[in-house]
C-alpha positions as CSV (number, residue, x, y, z in Angstrom):
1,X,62.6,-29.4,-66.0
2,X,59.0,-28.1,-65.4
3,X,59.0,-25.8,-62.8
4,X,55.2,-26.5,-62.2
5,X,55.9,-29.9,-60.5
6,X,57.6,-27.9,-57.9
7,X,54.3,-25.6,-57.4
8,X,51.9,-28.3,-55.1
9,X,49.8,-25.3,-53.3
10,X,47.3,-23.0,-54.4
11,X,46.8,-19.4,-54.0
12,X,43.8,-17.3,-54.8
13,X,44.3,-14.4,-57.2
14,X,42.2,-11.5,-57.6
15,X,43.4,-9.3,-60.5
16,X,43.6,-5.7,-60.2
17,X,41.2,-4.7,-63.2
18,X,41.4,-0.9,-62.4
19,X,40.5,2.1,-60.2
20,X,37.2,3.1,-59.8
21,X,35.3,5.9,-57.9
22,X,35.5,3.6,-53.9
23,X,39.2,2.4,-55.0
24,X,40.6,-0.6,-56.4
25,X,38.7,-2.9,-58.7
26,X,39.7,-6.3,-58.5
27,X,39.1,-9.3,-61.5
28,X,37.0,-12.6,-60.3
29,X,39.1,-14.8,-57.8
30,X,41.3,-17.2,-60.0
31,X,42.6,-20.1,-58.0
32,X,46.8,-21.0,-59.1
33,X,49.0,-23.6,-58.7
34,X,52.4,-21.9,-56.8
35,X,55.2,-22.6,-54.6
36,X,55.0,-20.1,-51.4
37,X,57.7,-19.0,-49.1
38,X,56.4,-17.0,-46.3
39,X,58.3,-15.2,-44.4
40,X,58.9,-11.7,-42.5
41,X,61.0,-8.6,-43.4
42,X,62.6,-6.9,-40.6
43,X,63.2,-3.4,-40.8
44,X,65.4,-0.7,-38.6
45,X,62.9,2.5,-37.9
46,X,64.7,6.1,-36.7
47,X,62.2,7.1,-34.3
48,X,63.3,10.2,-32.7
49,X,66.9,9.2,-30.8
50,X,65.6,5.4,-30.3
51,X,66.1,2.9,-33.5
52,X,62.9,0.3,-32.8
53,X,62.4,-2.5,-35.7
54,X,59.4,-3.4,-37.7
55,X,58.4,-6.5,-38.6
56,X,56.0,-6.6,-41.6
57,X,55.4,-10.2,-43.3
58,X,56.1,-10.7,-46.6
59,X,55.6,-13.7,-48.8
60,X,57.3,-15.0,-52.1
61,X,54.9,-16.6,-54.6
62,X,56.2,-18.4,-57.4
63,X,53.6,-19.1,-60.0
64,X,53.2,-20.6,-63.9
65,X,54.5,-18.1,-66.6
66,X,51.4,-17.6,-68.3
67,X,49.5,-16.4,-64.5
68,X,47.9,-13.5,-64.7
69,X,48.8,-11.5,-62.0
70,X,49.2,-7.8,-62.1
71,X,50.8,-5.3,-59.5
72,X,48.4,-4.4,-56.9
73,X,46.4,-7.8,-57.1
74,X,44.8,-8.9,-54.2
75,X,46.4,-12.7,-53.4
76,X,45.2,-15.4,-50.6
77,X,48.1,-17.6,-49.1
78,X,47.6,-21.5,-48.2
79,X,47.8,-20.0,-44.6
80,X,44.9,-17.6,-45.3
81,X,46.7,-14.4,-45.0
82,X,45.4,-12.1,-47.8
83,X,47.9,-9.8,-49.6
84,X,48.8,-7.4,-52.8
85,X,51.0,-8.5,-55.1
86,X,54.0,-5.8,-54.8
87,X,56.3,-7.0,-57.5
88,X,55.7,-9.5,-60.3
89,X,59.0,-10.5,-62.4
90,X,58.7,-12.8,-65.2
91,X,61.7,-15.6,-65.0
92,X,62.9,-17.6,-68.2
93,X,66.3,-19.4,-67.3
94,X,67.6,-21.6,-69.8
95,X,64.9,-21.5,-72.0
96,X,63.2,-24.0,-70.5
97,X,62.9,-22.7,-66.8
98,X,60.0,-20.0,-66.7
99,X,57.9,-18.9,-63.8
100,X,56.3,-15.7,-62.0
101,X,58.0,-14.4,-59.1
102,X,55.7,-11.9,-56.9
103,X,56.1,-10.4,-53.9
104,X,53.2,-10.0,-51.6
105,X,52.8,-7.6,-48.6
């Protein structure tokens, strides 16, 4: 099964390329075919004797095996929301099953 018929929208990748003297350096913007699931991560905060939550929002991109996309890359959603790439796994199930997993925050 090719896992790139399931990847119908496109994100816009800017590859981290380095550091330079102002920060970040990013690649030119490559545009990807990739399956996105947005979402939000919830988290319990200790702030003095009150617990509070944060809600930050997080997105899973699933993209072709051969993307590149390193940590740190700057990434546009479908809904515009621009990211960096936190985590980037490569998947190969069953041999014939491959795909890039990042998570953007």
């Amino acid at each position: 099964m090719s896992v790139t018929r399931l990847m119908r929208q496109r994100v816009t990748i800017e590859p981290l390329t380095g550091e330079g003297a102002r920060g970040a350096v990013y690649g030119p913007p490559v545009v990807a075919r990739a399956r996105v699931q947005e979402g939000v991560d919830v988290e319990a905060v200790r702030d003095g004797s009150a617990e509070r939550h944060e809600a930050t929002p997080v997105a899973t991109v699933y993209l072709p095996y051969g993307t590149d996309c390193p940590e740190r890359s700057r990434i546009t959603l479908p809904s515009g929301q621009v990211g960096r790439a936190v985590t980037v796994t490569r998947r190969w199930e069953n041999r014939r099953v491959r795909h890039l997993e990042v998570k953007v925050a």
